[in-house]
N, C-alpha and C positions, 0 to 999 in steps of 0.2 A: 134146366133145373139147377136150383143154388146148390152146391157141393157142399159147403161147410154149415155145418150146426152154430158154430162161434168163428165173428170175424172180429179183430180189434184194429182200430186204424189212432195211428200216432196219441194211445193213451197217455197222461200225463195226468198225476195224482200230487198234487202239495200237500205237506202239515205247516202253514204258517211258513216258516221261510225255507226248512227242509223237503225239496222234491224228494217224493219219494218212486214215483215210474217219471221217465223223461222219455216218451213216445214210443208206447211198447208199439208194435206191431206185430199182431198173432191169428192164424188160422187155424180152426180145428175141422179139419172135413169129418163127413158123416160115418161113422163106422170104426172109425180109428184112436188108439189111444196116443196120447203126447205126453212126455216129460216134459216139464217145465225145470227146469234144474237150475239150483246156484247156491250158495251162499247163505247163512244167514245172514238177514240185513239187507237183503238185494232186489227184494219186492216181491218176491213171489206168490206170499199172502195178503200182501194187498191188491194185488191185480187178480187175485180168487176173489175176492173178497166184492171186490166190485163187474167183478162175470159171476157172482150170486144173487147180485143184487142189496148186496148189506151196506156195501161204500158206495159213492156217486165219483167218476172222476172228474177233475178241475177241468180236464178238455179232451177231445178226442171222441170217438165213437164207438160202440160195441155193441155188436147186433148176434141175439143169442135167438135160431129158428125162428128167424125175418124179424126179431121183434127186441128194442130196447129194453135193458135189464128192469122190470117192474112184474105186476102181479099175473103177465101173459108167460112171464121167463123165468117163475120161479114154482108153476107148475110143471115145468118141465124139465127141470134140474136138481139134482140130488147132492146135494152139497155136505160136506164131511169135512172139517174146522179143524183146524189143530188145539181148539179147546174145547170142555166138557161144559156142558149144557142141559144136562139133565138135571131135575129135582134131585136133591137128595134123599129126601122119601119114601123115594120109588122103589119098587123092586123090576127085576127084568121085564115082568111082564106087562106089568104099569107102562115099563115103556113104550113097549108094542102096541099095548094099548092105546096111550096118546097119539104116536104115529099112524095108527089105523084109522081113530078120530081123526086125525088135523089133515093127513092127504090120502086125496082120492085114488090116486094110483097105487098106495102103499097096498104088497101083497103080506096079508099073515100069514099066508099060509108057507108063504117060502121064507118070512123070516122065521119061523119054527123049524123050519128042514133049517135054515143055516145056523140057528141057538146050537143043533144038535150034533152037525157037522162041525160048528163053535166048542164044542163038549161046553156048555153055557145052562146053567137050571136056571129055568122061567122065575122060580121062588127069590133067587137069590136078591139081596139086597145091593144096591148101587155101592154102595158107601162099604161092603165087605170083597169089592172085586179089585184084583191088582190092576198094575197099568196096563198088561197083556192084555188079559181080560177085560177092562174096559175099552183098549182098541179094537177092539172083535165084537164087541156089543155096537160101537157106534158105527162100525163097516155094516154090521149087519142090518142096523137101521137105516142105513144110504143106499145099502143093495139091496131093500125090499121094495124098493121105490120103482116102477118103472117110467123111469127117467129116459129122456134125449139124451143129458148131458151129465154125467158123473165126476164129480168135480172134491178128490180127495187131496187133502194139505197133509202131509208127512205122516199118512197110513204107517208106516214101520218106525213112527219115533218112539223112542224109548222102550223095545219090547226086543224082548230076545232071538235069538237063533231061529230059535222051534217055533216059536208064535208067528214071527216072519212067515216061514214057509208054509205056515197055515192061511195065513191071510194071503198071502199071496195066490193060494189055490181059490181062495173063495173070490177072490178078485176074476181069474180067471173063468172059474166053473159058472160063474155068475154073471157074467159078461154078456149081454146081447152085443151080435153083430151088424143089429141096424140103431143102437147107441154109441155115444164116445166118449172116452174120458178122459181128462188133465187130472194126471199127478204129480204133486212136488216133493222133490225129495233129498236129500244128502246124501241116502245113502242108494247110491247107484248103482254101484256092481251087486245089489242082491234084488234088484228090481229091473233091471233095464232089458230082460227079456221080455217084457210087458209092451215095450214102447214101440210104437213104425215109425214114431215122428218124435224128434225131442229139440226143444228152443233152452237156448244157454242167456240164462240171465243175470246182469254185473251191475252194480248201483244203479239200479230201475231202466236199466236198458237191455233188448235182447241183443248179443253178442253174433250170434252163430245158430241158424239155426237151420232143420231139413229130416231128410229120411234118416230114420238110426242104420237102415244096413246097405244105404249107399255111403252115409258116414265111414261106416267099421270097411268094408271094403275099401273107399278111396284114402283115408290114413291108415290103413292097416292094424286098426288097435281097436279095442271094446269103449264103446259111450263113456264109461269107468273112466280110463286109462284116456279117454280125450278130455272129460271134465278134471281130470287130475291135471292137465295139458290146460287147457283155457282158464283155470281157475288158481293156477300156480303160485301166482302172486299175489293173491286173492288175500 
């Protein structure tokens, strides 16, 4: 039986004459989450972008649960953007709304337990939530989804201390263990307890990649303290 959810063999993404990935190669087995970590500028949202199925790459392969990125591989994955994409409009629970309409897996009932666990009012309006709060509204709409593949682009950008450690429980407590997730991120040392696997990626190439706690045992330092190490001259 196939182990990985997502395999990617020697991806390669052009814009015109800037490569932007030069033959990622990436495994996500079944049940586990992976940090994708680097840089900005280093591709990490574009190689999301195209295991979404939003970009197409120039060449290479990527088979996401036996099936090429299109309309079989985007019911099964829960994708979370580093941009906002909601109507202005809307109020919170518009949103849920639409997500309840548009996918079949999406559960309301657990996005209402996580609004609440969110401290988030259903009423409120989109356009009156800070950036915390709008980080936490669009987690909660990726984690109502019961997805294969949970696929978040820099879940803790721009949000503070507290919000972090918020999301990060929700991340957790909401986790199934027969799903798996890629997340990208900067910031490392407040996330990397999350990871069993993390790939280090440098102008559209993976550097370095494998288990996070045979990593921290064989250099003796935190994912952190090695991404500060591989990304030095960065």
């Amino acid at each position: 039986m196939e182990d990985f959810i997502l395999k990617a063999s020697n991806i390669e993404k052009s814009y015109f004459s800037k490569r932007a990935l030069n033959g990622i190669n990436l495994e996500v087995k079944k049940g586990k989450i992976v940090g994708l970590l680097g840089p900005n500028g280093s591709g990490k949202t574009t190689f999301l972008k195209i295991a979404a199925g939003i970009l197409r790459q120039s060449s290479g392969e990527i088979v996401i649960g036996g099936h090429k990125p299109g309309i079989q591989t985007k019911a099964i994955v829960s994708y979370l953007p580093d941009k906002d994409y909601l109507f202005k409009w809307m109020k919170i629970k518009d949103a849920i709304e639409f997500f309840n309409s548009f996918y079949k897996d999406f559960d309301k009932d657990k996005a209402m337990e996580l609004l609440e666990f969110m401290n988030l009012d259903a009423n409120s309006k989109i356009t009156s939530l800070s950036k915390g709060m709008t980080e936490k509204l669009y987690l909660t709409l990726t984690l109502s989804r019961k997805a294969k593949l949970y696929i978040l682009d820099e879940p803790l950008g721009g949000v503070d201390p507290t919000t972090r450690e918020k999301i990060l429980d929700a991340i957790l407590n909401n986790y199934s263990e027969d799903s798996s997730m890629i997340i990208t991120t900067h910031l490392v040392n407040d996330i990397e307890r999350l990871f069993d696997d993390v790939a280090f990626i440098s102008k559209g190439e993976i550097v370095l990649s494998g288990n996070a706690e045979e990593f921290r045992n064989e250099k003796g330092m935190s994912i952190d303290e090695l991404y500060r190490e591989v990304f030095k001259d960065a």
